[in-house]
DRENDO-1510 file (C-alpha; in Angstrom, 1 decimal, always signed):
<recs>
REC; n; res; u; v; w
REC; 1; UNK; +6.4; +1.2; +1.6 .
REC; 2; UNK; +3.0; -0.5; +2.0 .
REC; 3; UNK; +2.3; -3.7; +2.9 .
REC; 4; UNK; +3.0; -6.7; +0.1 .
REC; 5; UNK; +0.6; -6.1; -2.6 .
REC; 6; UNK; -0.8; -2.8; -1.6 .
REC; 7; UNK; +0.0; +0.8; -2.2 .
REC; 8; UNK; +1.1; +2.7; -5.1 .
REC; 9; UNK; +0.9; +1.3; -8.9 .
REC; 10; UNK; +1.5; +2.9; -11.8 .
REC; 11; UNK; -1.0; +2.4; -14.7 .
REC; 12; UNK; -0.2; +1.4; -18.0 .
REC; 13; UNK; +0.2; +3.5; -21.3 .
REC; 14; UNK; +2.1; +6.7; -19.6 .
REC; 15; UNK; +3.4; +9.0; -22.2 .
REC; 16; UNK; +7.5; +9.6; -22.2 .
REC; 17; UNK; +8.0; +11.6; -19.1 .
REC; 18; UNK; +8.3; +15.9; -20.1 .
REC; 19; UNK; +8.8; +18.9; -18.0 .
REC; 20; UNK; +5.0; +19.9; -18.1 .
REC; 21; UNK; +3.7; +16.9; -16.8 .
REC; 22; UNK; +1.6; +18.5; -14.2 .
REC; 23; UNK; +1.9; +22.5; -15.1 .
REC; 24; UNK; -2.0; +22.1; -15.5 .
REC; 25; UNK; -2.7; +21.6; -12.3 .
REC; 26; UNK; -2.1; +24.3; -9.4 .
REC; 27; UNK; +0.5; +24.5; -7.3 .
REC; 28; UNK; +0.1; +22.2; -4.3 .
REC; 29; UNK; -1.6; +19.1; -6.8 .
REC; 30; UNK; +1.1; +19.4; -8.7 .
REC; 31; UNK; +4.1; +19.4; -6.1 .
REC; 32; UNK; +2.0; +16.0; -5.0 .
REC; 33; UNK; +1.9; +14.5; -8.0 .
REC; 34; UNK; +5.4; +14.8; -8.5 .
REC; 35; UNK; +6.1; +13.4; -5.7 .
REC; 36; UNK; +3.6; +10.6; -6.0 .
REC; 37; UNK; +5.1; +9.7; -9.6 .
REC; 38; UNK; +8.6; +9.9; -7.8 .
REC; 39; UNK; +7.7; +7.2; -5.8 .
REC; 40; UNK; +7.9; +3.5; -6.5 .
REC; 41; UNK; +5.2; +1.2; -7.1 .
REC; 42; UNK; +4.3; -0.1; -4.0 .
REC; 43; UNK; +4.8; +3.0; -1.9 .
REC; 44; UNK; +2.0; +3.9; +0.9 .
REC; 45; UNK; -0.6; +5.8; -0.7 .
REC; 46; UNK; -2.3; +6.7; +2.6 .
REC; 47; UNK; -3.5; +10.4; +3.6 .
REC; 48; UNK; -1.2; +10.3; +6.9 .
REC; 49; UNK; +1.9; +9.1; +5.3 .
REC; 50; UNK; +1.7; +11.1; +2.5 .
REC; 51; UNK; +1.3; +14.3; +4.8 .
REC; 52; UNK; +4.2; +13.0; +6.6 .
REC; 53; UNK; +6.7; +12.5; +4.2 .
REC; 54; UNK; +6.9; +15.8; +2.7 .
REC; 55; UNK; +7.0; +19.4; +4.7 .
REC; 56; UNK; +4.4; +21.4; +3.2 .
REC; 57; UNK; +0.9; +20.2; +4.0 .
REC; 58; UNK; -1.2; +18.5; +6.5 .
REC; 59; UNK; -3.7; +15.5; +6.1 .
REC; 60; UNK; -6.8; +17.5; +5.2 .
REC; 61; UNK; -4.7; +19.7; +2.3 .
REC; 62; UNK; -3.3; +16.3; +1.4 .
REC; 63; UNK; -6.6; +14.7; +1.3 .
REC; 64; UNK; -8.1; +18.0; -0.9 .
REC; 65; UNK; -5.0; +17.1; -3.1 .
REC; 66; UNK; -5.8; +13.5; -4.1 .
REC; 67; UNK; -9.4; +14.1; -4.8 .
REC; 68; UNK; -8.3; +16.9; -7.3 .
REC; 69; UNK; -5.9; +14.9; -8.8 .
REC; 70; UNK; -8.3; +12.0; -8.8 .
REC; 71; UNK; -10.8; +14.6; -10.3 .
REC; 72; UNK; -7.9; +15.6; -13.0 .
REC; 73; UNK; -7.3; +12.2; -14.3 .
REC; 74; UNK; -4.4; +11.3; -12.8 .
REC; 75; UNK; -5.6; +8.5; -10.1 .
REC; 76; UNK; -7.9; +6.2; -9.0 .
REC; 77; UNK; -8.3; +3.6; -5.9 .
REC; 78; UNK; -9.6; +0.3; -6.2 .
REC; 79; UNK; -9.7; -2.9; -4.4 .
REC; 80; UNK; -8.3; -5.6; -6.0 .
REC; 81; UNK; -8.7; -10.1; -6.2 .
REC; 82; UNK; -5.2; -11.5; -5.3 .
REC; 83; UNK; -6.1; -14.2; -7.4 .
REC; 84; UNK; -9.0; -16.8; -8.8 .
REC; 85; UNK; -7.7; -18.8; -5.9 .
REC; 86; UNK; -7.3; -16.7; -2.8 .
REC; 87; UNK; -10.1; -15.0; -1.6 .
REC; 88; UNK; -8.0; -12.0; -0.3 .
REC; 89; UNK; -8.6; -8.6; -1.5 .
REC; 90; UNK; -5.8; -5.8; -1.2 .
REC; 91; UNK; -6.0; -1.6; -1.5 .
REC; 92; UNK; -4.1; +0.1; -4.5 .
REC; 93; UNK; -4.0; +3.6; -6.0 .
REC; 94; UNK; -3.3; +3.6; -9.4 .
REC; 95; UNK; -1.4; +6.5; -10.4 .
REC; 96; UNK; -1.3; +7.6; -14.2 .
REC; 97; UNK; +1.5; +10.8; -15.0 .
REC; 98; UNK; -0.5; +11.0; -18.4 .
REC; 99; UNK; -4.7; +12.3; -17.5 .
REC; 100; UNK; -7.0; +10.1; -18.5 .
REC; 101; UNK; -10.7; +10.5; -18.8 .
REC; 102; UNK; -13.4; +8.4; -16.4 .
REC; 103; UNK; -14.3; +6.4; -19.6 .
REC; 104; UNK; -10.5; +5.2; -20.2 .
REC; 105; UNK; -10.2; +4.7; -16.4 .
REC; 106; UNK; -13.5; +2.5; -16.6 .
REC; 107; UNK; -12.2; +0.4; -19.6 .
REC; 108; UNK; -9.0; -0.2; -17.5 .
REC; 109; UNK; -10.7; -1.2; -14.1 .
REC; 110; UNK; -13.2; -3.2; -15.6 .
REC; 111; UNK; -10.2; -5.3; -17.9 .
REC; 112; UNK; -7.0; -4.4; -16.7 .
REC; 113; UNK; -5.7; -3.2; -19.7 .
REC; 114; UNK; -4.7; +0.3; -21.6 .
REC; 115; UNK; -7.4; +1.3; -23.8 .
REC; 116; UNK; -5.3; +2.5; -27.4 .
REC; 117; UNK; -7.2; +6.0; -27.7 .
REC; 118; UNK; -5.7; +9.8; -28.4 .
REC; 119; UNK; -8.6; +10.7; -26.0 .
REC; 120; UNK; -6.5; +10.5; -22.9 .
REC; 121; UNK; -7.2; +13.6; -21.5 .
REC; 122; UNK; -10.0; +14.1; -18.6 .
REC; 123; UNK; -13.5; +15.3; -19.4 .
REC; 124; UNK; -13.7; +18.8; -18.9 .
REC; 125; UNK; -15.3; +20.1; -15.3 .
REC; 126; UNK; -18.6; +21.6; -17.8 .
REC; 127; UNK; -19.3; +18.5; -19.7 .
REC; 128; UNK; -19.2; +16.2; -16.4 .
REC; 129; UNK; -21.6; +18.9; -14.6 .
REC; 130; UNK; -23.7; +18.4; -17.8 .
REC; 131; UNK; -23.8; +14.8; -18.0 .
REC; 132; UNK; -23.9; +13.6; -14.2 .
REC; 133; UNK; -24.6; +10.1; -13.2 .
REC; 134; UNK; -29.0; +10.4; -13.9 .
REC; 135; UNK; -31.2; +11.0; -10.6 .
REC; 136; UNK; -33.5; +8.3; -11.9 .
REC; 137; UNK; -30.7; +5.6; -11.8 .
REC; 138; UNK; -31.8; +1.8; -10.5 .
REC; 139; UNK; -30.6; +2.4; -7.2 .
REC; 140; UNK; -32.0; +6.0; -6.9 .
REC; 141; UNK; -34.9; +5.2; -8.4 .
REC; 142; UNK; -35.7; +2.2; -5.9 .
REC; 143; UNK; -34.7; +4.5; -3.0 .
REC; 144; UNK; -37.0; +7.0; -4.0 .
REC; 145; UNK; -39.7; +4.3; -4.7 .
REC; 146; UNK; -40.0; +3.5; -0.8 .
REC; 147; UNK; -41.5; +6.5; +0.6 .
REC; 148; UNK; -44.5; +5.8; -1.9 .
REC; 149; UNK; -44.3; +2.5; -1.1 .
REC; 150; UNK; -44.2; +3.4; +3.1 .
REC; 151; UNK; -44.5; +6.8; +3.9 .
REC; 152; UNK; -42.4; +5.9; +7.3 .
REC; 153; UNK; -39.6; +5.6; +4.6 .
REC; 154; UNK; -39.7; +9.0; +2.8 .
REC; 155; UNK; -36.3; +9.9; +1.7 .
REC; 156; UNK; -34.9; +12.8; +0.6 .
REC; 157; UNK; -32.9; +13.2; -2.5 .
REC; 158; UNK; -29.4; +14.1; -0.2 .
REC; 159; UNK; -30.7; +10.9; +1.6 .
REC; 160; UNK; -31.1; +9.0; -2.2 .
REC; 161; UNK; -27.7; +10.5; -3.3 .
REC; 162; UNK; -25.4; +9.2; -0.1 .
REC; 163; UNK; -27.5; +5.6; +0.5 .
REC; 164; UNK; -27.8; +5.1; -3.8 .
REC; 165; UNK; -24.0; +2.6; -3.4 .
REC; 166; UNK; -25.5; +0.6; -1.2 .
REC; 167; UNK; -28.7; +0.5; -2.9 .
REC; 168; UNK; -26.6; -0.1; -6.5 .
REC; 169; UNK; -24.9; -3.3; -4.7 .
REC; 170; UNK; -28.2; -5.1; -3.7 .
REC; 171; UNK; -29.5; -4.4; -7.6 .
REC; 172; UNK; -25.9; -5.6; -8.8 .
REC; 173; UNK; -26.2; -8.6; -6.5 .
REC; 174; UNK; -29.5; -9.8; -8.5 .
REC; 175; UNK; -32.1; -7.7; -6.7 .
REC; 176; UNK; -34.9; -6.7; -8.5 .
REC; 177; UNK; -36.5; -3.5; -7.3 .
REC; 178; UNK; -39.8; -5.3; -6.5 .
REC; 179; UNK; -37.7; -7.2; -4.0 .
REC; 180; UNK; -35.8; -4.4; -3.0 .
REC; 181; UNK; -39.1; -2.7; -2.0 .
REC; 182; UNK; -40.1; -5.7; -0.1 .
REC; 183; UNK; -36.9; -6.4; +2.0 .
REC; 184; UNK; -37.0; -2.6; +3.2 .
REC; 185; UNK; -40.2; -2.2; +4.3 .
REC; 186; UNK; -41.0; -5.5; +5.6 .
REC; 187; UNK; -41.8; -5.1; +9.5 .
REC; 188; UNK; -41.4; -1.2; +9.9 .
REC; 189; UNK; -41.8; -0.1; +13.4 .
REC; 190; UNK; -44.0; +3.1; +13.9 .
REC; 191; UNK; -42.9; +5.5; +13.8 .
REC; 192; UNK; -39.4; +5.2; +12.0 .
REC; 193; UNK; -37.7; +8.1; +13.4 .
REC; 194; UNK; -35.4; +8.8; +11.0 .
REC; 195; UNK; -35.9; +7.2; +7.9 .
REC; 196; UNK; -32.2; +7.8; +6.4 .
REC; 197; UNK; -30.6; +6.0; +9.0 .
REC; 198; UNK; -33.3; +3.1; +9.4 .
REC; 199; UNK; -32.6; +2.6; +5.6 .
REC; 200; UNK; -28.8; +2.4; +5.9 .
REC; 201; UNK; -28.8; -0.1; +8.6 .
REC; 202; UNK; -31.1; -2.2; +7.1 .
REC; 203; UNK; -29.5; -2.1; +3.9 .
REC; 204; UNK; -26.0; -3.0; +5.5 .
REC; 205; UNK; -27.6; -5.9; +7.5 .
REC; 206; UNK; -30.1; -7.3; +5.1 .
REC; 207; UNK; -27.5; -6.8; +2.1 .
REC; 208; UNK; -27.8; -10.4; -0.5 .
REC; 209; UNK; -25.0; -12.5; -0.6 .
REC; 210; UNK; -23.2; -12.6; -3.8 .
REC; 211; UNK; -24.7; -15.2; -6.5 .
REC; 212; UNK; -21.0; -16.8; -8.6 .
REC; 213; UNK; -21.0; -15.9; -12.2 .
REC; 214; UNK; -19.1; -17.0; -14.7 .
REC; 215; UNK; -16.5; -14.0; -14.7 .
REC; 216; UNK; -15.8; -13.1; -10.5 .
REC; 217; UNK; -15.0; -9.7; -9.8 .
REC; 218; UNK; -11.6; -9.2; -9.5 .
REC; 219; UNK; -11.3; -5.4; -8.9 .
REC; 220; UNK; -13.9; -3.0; -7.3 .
REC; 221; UNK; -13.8; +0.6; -7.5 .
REC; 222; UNK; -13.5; +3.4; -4.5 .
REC; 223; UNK; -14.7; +7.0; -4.3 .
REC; 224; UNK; -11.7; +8.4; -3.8 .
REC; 225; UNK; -12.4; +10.6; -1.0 .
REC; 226; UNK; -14.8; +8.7; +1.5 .
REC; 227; UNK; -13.7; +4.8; -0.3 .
REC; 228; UNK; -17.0; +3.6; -0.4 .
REC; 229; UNK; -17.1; +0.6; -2.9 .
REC; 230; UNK; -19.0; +1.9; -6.2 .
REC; 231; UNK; -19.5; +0.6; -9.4 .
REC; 232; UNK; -17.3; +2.2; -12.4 .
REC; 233; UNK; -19.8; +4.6; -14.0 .
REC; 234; UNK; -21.4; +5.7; -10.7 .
REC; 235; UNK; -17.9; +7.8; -10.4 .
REC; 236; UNK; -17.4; +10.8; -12.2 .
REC; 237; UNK; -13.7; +12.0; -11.4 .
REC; 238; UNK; -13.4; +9.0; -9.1 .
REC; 239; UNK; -15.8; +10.7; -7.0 .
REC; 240; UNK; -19.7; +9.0; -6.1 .
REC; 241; UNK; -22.2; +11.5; -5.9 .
REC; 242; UNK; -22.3; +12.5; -2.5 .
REC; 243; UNK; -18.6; +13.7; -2.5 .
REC; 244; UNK; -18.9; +15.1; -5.6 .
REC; 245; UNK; -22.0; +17.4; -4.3 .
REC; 246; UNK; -21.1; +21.3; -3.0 .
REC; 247; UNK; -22.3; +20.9; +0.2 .
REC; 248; UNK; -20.8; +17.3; +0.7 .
REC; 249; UNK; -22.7; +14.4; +2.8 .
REC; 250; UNK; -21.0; +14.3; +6.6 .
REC; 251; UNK; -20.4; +10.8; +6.3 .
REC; 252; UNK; -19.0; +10.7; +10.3 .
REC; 253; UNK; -22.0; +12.2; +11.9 .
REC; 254; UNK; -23.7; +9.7; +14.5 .
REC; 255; UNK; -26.8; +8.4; +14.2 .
REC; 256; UNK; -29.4; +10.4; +15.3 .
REC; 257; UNK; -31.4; +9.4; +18.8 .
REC; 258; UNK; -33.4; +6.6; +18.2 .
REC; 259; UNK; -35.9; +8.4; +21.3 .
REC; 260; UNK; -38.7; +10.5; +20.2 .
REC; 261; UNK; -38.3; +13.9; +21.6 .
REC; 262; UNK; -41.4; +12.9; +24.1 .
REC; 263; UNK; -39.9; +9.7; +25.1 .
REC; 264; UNK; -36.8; +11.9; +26.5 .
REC; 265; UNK; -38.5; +14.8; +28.2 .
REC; 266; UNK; -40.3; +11.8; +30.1 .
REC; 267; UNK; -37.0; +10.2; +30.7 .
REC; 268; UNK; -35.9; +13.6; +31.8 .
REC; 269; UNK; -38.6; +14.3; +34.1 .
REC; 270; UNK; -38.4; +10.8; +36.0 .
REC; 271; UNK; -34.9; +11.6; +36.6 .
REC; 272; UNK; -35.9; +14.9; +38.2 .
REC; 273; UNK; -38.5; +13.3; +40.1 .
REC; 274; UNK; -36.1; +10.7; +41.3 .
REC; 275; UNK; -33.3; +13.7; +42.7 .
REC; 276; UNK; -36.0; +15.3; +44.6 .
REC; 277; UNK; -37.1; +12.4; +46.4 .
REC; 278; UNK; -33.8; +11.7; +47.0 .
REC; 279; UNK; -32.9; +14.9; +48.7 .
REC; 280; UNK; -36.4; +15.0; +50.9 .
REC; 281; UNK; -35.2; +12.1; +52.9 .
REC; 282; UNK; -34.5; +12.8; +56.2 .
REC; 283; UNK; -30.8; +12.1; +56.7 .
REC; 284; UNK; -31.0; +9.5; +59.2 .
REC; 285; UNK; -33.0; +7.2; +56.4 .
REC; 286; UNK; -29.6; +7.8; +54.3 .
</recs>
């Protein structure tokens, strides 16, 4: 079991249990989500000790299997207000035995409650690849929009695609793009040696504090597989975009060298220099 509050819970509106449950998904996903609807509400949801309480797959299968089954309709994670009055926020997976599609999942997460529709099945894999979130998006769009506003910030669009949740929270914080534009390219350095990871960092450090509204947010949605924080509609199959691309967007990779490749042959050199004139002297000046 997880921690009070977190883990496992099963959404609302399941259909009576049957014997084809999950005979539409392949083998593994399925054995999976039988177990994971075996399980009580409550339960660690978490890739390790998922992997370790059954025999049959490791952490990366494991992982593979949630994002299908996230992809299928079956779950979604979130994080979630304890209350109005305690600023605490705790990690669930809801888990639904009956697939849903992303716009009954997003009616749920944005009210908590089961939308009354037949349409419970998920969107088929051809209409999502037909109808993905738009490249022109706000965020997207204002990522895009600094490379004409600073050349030292040209992004590419892999770079727009895996920095556009970040970008989506400043606009959903009361950002307007002008500003936007402004905060990020205030003070560049020259040159900006790699404008991706410039961007992120000064999107993470410069990121608006939240204005109070009338309604607080009391539940935040997570791609699935990397559990960055995304608005509802910016996940197709509880996936953002950059997980949901083929090639995928290595999340883990360190930054690259903030030295220009000049500045370390120079470096380089002086350390040579520095080891000759070290072994020229005469061994009594040791």
């Amino acid at each position: 079991m997880a921690s009070p509050g977190y883990g496992k819970q099963t959404a609302p509106g399941e259909l009576p249990p049957a014997a084809d449950d999950f005979t539409h998904l392949p083998v593994r996903e399925a054995y999976l989500a039988s177990l994971i609807n075996n399980l009580p509400d409550g339960a660690a949801m978490d890739v390790k000790t998922l992997a370790a309480y059954q025999p049959l797959f490791g952490q990366m299968a494991v992982r593979t299997a949630l994002n299908r089954l996230s992809t299928a309709g079956h779950l979604r994670r979130v994080r979630e207000r304890v209350s109005a009055d305690r600023p605490q926020w705790v990690f669930r997976t809801y888990f639904s035995r009956t697939p849903r599609s992303d716009a009954w999942w997003n009616h749920f997460l944005a009210t908590g409650e089961a939308r009354e529709s037949t349409e419970n099945a998920p969107d088929p894999p051809e209409e999502r690849s037909a109808t993905p979130l738009s490249p022109v998006s706000p965020a997207y769009a204002a990522l895009a929009g600094l490379g004409v506003a600073d050349t030292r910030l040209a992004l590419s669009a892999a770079d727009c695609e895996a920095l556009e949740p970040l970008a989506a929270e400043w606009l959903a914080r009361g950002t307007t793009p002008a500003l936007f534009t402004a905060a990020l390219t205030a003070g560049l350095p020259t040159p900006v040696h790699s404008p991706a990871a410039f961007t992120r960092r000064r999107l993470i450090d410069k990121m608006p504090p939240e204005r109070p509204t009338a309604s607080p947010v009391t539940r935040i949605a997570e791609c699935t597989d990397c559990r960055t924080p995304c608005r509802p509609h910016a996940l197709l199959g509880g996936l953002c975009r950059a997980c949901r691309s083929p090639d995928g967007i290595n999340r883990t990779a360190p930054p690259p060298s903030r030295l220009s490749p000049i500045a370390v042959h120079r470096h380089a050199d002086r350390i040579r220099q520095e080891l000759r004139c070290d072994n020229a002297q005469p061994l009594q000046a040791r």
